[in-house]
NUBAMI-127484 format. One record per atom (N, C-alpha, C): residue in one letter; x, z negated, y negated. Coordinates in steps of 0.2 Angstrom, whole numbers, plus 2048, in hexadecimal, padded with zeros to 3 digits. Each point is the difference from the previous one (the first is absolute). Layout:
N
AXZY/...
***
This chain:
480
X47B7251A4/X8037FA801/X807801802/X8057FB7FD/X805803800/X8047FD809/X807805800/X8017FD809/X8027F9801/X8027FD7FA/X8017F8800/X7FC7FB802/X7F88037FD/X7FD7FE800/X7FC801807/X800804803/X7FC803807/X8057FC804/X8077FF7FF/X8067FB803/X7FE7FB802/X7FF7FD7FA/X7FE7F87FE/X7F9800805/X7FC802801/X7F8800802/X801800808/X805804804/X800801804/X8097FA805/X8027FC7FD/X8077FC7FE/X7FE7FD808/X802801806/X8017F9805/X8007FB7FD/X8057FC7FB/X8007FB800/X7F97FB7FC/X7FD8067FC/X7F97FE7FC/X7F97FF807/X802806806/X7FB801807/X8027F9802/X8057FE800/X8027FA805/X7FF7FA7FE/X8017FE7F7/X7FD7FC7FD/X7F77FE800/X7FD804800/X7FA801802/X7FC7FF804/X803802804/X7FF7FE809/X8017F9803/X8057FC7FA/X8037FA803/X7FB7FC7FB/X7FD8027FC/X7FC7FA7FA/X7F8801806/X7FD805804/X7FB800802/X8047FB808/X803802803/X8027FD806/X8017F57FF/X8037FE7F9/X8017FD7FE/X7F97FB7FF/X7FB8037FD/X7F87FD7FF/X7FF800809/X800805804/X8017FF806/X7FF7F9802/X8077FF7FF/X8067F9803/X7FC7FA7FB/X7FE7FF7FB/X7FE7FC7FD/X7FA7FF802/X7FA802802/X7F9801804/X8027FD804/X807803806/X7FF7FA805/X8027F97FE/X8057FE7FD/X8037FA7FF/X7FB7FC7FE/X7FA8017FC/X7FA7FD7FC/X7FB7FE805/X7FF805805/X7FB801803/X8007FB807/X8087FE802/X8047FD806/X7FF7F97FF/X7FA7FD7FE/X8007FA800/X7FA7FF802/X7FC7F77FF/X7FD7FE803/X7F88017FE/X7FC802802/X7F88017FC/X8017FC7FC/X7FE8007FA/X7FD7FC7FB/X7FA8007FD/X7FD8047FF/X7FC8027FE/X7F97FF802/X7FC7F87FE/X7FB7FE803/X7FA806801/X7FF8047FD/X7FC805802/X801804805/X806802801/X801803807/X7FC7FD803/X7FE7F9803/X8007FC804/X7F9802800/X7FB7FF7FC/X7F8801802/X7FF808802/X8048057FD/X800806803/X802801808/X8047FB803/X804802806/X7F87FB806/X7FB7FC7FC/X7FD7FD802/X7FB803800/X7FD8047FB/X7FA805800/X801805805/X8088037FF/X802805806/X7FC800808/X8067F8801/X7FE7FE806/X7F87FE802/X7FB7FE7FA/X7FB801801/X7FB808802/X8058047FC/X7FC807803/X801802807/X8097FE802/X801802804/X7FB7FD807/X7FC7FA7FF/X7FE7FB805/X7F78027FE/X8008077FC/X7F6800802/X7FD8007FA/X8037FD7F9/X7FB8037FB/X8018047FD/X7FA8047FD/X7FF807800/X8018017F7/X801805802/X8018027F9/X7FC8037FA/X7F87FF805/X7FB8027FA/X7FB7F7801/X8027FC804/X7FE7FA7FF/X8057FC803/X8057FE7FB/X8057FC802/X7FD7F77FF/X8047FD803/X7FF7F97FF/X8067FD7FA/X8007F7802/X8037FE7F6/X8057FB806/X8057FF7FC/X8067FC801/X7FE7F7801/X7F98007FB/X7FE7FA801/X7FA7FD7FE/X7FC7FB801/X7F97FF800/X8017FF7F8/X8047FE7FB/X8017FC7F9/X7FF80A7FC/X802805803/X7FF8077FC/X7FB803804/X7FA8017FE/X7F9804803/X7FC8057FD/X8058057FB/X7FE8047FD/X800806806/X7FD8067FD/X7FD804803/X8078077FE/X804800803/X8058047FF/X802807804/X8038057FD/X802805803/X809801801/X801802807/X8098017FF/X8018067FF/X8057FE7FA/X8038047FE/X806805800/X8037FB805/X807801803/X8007FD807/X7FC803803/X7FF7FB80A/X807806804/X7FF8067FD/X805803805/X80A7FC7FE/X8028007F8/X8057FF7FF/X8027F9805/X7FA7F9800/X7FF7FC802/X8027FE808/X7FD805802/X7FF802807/X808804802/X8048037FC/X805801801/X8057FD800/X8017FA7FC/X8037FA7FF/X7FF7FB806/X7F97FE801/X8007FD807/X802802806/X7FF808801/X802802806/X80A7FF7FF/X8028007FB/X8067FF802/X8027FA7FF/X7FD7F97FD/X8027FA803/X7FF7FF805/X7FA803808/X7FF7FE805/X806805803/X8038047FF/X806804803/X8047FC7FF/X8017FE7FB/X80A7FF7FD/X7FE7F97FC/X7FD7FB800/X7FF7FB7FA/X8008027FA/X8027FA7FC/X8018037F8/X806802800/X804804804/X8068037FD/X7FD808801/X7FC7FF803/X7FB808803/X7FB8017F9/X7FE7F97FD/X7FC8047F9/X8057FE7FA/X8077FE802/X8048027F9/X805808800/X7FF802806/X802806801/X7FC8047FF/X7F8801801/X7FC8037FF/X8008017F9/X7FF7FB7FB/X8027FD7FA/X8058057FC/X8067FF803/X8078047FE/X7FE806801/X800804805/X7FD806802/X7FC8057F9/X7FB7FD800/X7F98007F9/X8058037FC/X8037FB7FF/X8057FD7F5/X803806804/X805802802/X805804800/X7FD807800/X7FA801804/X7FC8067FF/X7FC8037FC/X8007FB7F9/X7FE8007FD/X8068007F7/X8057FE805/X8078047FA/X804806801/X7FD802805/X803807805/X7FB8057FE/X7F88007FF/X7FD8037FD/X8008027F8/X8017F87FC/X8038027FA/X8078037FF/X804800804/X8058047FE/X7FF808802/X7FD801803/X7FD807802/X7FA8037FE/X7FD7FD7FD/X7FA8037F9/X8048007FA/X8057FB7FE/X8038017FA/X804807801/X803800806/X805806802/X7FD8087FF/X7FA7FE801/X7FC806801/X7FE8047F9/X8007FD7FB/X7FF8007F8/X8077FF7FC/X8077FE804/X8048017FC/X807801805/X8057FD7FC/X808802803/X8007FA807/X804801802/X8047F9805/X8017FB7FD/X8068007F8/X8007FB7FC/X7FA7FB7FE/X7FD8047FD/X7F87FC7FE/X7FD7FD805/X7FE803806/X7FD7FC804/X8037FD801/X8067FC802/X8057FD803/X8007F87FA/X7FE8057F9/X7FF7F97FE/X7FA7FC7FE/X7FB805800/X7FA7FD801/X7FE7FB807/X804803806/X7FD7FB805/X8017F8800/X8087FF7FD/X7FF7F87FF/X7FF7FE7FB/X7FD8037F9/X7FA7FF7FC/X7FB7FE802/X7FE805804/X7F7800802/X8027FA807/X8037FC803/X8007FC803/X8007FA7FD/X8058017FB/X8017F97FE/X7FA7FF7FB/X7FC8037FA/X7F97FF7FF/X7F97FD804/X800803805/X7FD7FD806/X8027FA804/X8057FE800/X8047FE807/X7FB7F97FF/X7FE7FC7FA/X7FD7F9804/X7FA802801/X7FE805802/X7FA803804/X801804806/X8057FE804/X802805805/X8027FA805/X7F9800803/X8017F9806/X7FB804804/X8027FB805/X7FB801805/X7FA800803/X7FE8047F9/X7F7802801/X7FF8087FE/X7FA800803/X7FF808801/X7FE8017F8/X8027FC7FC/X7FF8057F8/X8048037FD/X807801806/X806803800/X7FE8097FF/X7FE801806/X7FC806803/X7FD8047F8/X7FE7FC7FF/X7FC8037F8/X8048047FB/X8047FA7FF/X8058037FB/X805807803/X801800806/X802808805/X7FD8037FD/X7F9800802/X7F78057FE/X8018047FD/X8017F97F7/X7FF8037FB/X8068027FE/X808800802/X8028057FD/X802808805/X7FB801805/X800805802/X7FA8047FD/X7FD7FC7FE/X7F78037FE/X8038037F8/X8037FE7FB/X8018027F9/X807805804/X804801802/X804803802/X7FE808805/X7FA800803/X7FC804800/X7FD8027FC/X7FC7FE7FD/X7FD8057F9/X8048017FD/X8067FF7FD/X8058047FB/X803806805/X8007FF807/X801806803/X7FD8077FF/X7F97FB803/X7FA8047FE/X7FF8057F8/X8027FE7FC/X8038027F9/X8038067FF/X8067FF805/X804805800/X803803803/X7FA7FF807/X801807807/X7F78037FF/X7FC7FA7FF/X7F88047FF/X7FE7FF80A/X8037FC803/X800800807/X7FB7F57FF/X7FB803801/X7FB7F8800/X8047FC805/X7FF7FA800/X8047FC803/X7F97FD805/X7FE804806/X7FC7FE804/X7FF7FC805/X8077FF800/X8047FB806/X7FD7F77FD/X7FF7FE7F9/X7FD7FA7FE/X7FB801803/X7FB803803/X7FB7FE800/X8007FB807/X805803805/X7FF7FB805/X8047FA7FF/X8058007FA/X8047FB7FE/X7FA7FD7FD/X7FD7FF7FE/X7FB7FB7FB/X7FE7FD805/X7FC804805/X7FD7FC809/X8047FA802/X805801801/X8077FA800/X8007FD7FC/X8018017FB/X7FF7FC7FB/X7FC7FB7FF/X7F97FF801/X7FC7FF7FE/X7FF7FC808/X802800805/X8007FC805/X8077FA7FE/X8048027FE/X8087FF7FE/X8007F77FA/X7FC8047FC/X8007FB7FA/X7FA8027F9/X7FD7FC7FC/X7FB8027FD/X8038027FA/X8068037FD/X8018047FC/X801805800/X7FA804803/X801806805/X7FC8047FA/X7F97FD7FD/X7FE8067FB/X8028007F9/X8087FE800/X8048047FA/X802805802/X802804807/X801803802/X7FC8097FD/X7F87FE802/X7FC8067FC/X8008017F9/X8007F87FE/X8018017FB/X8048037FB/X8087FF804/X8058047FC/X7FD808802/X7FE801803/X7FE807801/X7FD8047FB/X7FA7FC800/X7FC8037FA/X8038007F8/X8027FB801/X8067FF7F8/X806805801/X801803803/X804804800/X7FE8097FF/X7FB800802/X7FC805800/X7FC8027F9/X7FF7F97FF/X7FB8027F7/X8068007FB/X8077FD801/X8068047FE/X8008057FE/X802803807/X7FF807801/X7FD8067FD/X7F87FB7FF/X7FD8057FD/X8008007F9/X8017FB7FE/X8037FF7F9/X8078037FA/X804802807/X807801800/X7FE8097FF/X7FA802803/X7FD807801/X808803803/X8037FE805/X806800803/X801809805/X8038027FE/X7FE806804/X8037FC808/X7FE806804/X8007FE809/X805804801/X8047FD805/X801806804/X7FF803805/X804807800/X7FD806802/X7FE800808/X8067FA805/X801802806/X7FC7F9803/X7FA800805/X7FD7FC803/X7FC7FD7FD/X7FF8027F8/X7FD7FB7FC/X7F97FF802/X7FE7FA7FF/X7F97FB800/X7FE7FF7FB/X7F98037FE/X7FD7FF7F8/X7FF7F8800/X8007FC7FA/X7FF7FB7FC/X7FC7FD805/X7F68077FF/X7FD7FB801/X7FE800809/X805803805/X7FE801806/X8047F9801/X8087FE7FE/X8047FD800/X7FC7F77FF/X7F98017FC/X7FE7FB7FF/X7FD7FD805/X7FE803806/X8017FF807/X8017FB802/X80A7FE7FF/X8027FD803/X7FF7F87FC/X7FF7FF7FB/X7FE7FA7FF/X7F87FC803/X7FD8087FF/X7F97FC804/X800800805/X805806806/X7FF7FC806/X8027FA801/X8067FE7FC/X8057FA802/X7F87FA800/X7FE8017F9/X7FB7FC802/X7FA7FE804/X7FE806803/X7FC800806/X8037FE805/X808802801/X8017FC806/X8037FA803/X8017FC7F9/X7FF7FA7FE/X7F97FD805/X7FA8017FF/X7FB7FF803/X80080080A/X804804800/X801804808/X8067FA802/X8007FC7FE/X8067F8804/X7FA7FF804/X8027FC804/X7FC7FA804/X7FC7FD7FD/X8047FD7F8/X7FB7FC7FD/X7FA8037FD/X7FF8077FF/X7FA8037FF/X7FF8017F8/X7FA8027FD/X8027FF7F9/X7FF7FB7FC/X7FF7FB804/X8007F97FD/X8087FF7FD/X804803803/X8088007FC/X7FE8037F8/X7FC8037FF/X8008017F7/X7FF7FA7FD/X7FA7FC803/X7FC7FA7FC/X8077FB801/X8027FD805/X8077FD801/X8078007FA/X8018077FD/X8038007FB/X8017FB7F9/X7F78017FE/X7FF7FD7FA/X8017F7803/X7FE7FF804/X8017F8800/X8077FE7FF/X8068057FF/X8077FA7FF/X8008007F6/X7FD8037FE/X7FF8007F6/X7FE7FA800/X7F87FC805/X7FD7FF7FF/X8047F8802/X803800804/X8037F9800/X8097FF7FE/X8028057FC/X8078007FF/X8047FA7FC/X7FB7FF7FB/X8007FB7FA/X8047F9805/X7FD7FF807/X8037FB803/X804800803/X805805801/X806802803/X8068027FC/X8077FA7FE/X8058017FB/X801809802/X800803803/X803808800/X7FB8047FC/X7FD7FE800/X7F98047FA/X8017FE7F9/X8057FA7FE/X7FE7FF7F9/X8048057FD/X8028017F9/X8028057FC/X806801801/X8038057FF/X808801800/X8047FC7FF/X8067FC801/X8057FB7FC/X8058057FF/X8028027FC/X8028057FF/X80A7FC7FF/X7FE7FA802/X8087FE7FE/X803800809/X7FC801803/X804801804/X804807803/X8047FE805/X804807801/X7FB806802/X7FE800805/X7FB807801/X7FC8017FC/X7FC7FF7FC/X7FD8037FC/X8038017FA/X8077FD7FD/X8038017FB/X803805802/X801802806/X804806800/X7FC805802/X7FB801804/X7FB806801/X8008027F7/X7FE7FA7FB/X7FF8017FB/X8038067FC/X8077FD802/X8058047FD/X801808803/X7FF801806/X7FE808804/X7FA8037FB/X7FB7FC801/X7FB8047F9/X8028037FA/X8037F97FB/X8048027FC/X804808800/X8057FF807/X8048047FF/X7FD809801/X7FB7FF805/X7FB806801/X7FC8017F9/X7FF7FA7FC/X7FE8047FA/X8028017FB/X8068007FE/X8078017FD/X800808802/X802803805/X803804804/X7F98067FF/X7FA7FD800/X7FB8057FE/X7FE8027FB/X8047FA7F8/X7FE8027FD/X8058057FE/X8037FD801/X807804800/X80080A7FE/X7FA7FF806/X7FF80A801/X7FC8017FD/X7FE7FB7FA/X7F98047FA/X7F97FF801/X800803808/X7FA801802/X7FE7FC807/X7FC7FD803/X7FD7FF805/X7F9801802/X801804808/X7FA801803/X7FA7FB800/X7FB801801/X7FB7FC7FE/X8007FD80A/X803802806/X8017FD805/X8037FE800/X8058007FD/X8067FC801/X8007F87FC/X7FD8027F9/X7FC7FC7F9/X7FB7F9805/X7FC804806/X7FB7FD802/X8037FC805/X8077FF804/X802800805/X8047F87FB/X8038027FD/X8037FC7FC/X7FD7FB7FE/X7FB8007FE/X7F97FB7FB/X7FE7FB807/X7FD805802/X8007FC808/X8057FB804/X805801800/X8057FE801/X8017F97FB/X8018027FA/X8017FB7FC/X7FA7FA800/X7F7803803/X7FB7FB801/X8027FB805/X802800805/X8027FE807/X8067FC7FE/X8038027FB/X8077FC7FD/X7FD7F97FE/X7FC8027FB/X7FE7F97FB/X7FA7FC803/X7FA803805/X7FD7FD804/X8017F9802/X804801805/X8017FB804/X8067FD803/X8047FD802/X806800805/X7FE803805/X7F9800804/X800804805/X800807801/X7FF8037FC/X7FE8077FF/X8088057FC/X8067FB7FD/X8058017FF/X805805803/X7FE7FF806/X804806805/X7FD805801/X7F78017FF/X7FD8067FF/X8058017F9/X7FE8007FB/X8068037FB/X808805802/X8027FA803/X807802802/X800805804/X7FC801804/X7FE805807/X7FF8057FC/X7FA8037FC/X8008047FD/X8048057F9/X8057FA7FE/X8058057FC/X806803806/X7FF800804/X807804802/X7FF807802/X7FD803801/X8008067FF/X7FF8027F7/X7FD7FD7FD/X8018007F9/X8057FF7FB/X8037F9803/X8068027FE/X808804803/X7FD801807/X806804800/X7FF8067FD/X7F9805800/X8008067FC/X8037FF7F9/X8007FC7FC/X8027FE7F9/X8077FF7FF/X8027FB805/X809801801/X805807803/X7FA803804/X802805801/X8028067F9/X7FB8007FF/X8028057F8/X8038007FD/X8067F97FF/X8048017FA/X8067FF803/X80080480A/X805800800/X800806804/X808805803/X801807802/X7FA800804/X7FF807801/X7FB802806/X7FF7FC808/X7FA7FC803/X8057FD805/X800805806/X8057FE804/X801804809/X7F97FF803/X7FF805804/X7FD800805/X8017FB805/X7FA7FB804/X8047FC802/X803801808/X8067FC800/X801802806/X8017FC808/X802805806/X8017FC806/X8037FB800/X8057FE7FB/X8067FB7FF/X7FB7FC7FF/X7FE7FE7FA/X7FE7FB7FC/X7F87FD803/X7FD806804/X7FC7FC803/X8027FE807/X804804805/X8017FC805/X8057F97FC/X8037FE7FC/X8057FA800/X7FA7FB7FE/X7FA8037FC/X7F97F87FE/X7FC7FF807/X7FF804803/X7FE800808/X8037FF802/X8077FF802/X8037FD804/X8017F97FE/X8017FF7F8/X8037FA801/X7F77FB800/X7FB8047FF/X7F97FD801/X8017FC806/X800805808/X8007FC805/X8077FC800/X8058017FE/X8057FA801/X7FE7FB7FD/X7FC7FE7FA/X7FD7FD800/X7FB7FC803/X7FD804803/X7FB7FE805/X8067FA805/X802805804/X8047FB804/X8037FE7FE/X8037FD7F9/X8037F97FF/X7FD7FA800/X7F98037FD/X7FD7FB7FF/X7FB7FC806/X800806806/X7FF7FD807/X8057FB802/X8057FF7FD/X8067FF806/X7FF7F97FB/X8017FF7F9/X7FF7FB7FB/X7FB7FB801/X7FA802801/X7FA7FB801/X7FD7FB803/X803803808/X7FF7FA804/X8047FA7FE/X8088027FD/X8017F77FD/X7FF7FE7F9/X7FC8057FA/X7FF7FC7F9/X7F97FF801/X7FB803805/X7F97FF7FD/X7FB800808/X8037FC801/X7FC7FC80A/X7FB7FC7FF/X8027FC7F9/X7FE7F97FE/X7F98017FB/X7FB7FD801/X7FC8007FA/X8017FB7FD/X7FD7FE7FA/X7FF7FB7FD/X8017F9801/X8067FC7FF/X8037FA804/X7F97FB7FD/X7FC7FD805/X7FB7FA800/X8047FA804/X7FF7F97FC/X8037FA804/X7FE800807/X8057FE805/X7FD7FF808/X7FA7FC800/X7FF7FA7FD/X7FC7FB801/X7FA8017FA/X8028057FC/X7F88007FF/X7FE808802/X802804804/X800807802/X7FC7FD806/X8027FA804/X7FC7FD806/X7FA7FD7FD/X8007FB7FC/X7FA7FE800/X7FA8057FD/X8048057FD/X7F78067FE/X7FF804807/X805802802/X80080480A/X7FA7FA802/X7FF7F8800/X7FF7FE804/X7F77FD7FD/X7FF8037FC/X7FA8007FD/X7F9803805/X7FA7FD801/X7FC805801/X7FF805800/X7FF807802/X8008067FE/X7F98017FD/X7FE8037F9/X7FD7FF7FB/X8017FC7F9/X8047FA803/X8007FC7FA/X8028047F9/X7FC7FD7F9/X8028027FB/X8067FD7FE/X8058057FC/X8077FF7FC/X7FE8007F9/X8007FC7FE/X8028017F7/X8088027FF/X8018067FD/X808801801/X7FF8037F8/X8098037FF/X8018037FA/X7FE8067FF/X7FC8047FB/X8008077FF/X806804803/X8047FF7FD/X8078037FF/X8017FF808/X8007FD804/X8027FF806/X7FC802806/X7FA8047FE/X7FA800804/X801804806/X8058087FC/X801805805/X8037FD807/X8057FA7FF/X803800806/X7FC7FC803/X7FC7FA7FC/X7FD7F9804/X7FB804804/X7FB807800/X7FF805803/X802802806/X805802801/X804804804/X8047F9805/X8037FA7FD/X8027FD803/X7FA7FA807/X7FA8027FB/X7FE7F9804/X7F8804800/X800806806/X7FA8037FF/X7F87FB802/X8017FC802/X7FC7FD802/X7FD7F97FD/X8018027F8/X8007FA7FC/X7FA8047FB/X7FB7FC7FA/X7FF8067FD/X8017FC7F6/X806806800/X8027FD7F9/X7FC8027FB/X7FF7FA7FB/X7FC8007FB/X8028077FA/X808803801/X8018037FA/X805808805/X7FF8047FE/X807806801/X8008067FB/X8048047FF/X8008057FB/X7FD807801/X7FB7FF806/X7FF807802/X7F88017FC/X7FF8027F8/X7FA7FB7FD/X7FB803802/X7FF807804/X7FD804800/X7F87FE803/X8047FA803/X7FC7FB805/X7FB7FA7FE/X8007FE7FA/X7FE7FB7FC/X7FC8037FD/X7FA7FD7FE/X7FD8007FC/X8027FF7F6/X7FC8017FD/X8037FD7F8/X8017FB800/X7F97FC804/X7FE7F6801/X8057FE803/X803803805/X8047FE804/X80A8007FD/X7FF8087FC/X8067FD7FE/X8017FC7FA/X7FC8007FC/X7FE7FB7F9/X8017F9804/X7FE7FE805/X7FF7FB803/X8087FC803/X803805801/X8087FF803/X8028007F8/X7FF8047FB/X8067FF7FA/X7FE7F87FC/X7F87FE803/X7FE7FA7FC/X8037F9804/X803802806/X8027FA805/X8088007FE/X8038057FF/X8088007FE/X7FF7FC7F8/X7FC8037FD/X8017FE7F9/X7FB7F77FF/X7FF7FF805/X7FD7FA7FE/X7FA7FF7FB/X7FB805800/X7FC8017FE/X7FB7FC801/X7FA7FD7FB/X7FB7FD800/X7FC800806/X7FF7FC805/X7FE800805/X804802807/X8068017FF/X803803805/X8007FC807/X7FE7FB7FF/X8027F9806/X7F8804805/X7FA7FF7FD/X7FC801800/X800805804/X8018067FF/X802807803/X8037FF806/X8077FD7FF/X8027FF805/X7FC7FF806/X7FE7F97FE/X7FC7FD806/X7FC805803/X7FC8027FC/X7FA806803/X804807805/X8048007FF/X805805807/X8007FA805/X7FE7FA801/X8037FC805/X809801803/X8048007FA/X8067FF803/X8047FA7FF/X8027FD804/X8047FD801/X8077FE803/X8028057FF/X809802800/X8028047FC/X8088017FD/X8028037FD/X807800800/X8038067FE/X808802800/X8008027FA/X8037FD7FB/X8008007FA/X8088007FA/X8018037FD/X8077FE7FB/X8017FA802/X8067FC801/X8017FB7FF/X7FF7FD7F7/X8038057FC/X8017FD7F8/X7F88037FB/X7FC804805/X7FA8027FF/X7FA7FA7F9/X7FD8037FF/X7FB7FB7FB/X7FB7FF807/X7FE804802/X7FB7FE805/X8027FA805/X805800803/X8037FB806/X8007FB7FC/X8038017F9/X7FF7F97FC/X7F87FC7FF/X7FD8057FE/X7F97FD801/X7FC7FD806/X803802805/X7FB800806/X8047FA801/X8087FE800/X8027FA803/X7FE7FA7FC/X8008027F9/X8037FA7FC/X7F68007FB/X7FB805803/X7F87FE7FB/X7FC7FD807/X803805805/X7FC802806/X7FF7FB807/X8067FE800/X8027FC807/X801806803/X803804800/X801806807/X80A7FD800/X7FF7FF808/X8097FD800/X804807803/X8067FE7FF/X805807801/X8037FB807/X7FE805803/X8007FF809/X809804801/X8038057FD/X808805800/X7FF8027FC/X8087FD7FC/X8038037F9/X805803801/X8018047FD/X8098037FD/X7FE8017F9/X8058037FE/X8028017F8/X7FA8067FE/X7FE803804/X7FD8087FF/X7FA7FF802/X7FD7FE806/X7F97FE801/X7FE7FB803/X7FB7FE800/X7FD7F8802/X7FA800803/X800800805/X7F87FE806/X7FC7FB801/X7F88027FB/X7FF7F87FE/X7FB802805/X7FB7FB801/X7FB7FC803/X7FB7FD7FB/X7FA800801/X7FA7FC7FC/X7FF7FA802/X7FD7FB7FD/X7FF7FB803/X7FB800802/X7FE7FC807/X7F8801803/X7FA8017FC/X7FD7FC7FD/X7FB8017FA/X7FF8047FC/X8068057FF/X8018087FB/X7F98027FF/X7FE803809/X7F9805800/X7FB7FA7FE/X7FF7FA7FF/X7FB7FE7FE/X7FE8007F9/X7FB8027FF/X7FA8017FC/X8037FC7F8/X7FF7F9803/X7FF7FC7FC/X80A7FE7FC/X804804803/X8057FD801/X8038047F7/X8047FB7FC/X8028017FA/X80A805800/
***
């Protein structure tokens, strides 16, 4: 290498350019994050929390409401219970910091797994890459924590690769995981997949601390076992397979839109990592397998899209790294300046919260009274889309819909897509729940029907939502 070139690799102004792109995603996390909950999901999570927090259990928990009476496992009670505890600390500005915290720790991560496999440059540009890929999925729910997981879990086996040192530390990381969020068994997963690599790859080991293949197989099946060892018991295995089985009625399960920005750009990282591998002629049968992987999770689903993204950065930083100088070893600078500007972070975003994000979800005075002033029990006919909050805001109501599906039956939620859609019989349904009130779209098809087929009157309008009322005779039998 010539000394221009060893120059240029080691150049302050290249160190400080780098350092200011990672510090900058920083400042962007916070500014994103400094605003007010949106996100009606948080809302049934902060309600389930609060639930745990108040006594139920986590191998027999209870339902949000009498209208969802499936027989469910939690899958996420500790993230949940995390969130709650710090609305009862700090309000919602205590779970949008908690929130921030997560995201930022989980772009502090990616910059330090990429760094670990390549230069300071590379990682520097992977991190607001691999941010912004993810970023409409980086809210305040514990499925943040996941995407952490997995890029420390595929980041340790490429380790594993190239020290022969197992990464036995995942095993208790999976335990947490799997209390944390239910995409805890991609986790062993990648394990094993990286392992039949391996062995495929007939990869020699090295000499110092190495751990053979099949001892090293270990660690995926303990991860597994201790999966089991949660509170919730091993009924968290069978819990899994139920989110496949009710996806199809959740818009974050449907196929990729690949015209949106995150997936169009995760897109393009694949692209770019598979250019760059083909580049060298050959590729590893791990790496091949890591990739493939990577790109399933791509085309799946919108919700599995940032498993993708998560998973190429240690991928693609080793791939960028190659077609440039040797990189440096890394150093005290560059990690004290990410860790410091992490917790500067932290504390900006402490000092920012309490005035962009106090507030939850603005509901009218006058119809926020009248459901407060409801019998406790009474059923809600509300909006899907609206359910997380109508949950969390009015615990003592029981709403016919929320998004936590885990909780519903098939009959149950076919039964809610057949009431939005107006579906043959849907009046009929209705009635059989005995409800008679509802918070509904104002410009909805449904308000439309119930005001203008139904007789149900609009008791508080605004532009956004409307609070109807049925007319006395509804529950009756005989009544058309």
């Amino acid at each position: 290498m010539s000394n221009d070139r060893a120059a240029a690799r080691r150049s302050p102004v290249l160190t400080a350019i780098s350092l200011l792109i990672v510090l900058g995603t920083f400042v962007a996390i916070v500014r994103q994050v400094s605003a007010p909950v949106t996100n009606t999901d948080t809302y049934f999570h902060l309600r389930m929390g609060r639930e745990f927090l108040d006594g139920w259990s986590a191998r027999s928990p209870g339902t949000l409401s009498q209208f969802s009476t499936a027989d469910w496992v939690p899958t996420q009670w500790l993230g949940q219970v995390g969130y709650a505890a710090f609305e009862q600390w700090f309000g919602l500005s205590g779970v949008a910091w908690l929130a921030g915290a997560l995201i930022l720790a989980f772009a502090l991560t990616v910059f330090l797994v990429a760094r670990a496999h390549s230069s300071l440059l590379v990682a520097s540009l992977i991190t607001p890459l691999t941010v912004g890929s993810t970023a409409p999925f980086l809210s305040s729910r514990p499925q943040v924590a996941s995407y952490l997981f997995v890029v420390l879990t595929v980041g340790a086996w490429l380790r594993y690769r190239e020290t022969g040192a197992a990464p036995w530390w995942l095993v208790p990381l999976t335990w947490l995981w799997a209390m944390v969020h239910g995409m805890w068994p991609v986790g062993p997963a990648l394990g094993v997949l990286c392992l039949l690599g391996l062995a495929l790859d007939r990869a020699p080991q090295a000499s110092t601390r190495r751990t053979s293949r099949r001892k090293a197989l270990l660690v995926p099946v303990l991860s597994l076992l201790a999966a089991g060892l949660t509170p919730v018991g091993p009924a968290l295995y069978g819990g899994v397979l139920r989110v496949g089985n009710i996806s199809e009625y959740f818009a974050e399960w449907a196929p990729t839109d690949f015209t949106e920005v995150a997936p169009a750009l995760t897109a393009s990282v694949l692209l770019l990592w598979l250019v760059l591998a083909l580049r060298a002629g050959s590729v590893p049968w791990t790496e091949l397998g890591l990739g493939v992987v990577a790109a399933g999770w791509l085309v799946y689903s919108q919700r599995t899209v940032p498993l993708g993204a998560a998973m190429l950065v240690p991928l693609l930083a080793q791939r960028m790294q190659r077609v440039l100088p040797d990189r440096p070893s890394v150093g005290r600078l560059e990690v004290g300046v990410a860790a410091g500007g992490f917790v500067a972070a932290l504390a900006g975003l402490a000092l920012a919260v309490p005035f962009t994000s106090d507030q939850p979800v603005e509901v009218p005075r006058a119809q926020d009274q009248l459901l407060r002033a409801l019998p406790p029990g009474t059923g809600l006919l509300n909006e899907w889309d609206e359910g997380g909050h109508d949950v969390w805001r009015y615990p003592d109501l029981q709403v016919v819909m929320h998004g936590y599906g885990d909780m519903f039956t098939d009959d149950e939620l076919e039964r809610n897509v057949d009431l939005l859609k107006l579906a043959p019989g849907w009046d009929e349904s209705l009635r059989e729940l005995g409800v008679t009130h509802a918070l509904l779209y104002t410009d909805g098809v449904l308000t439309y029907a119930l005001t203008n087929d139904k007789g149900w009157r609009v008791i508080e309008q605004d532009e956004r939502m409307s609070y109807l009322e049925a007319p006395p005779d509804w529950l009756d039998p005989s009544a058309g």
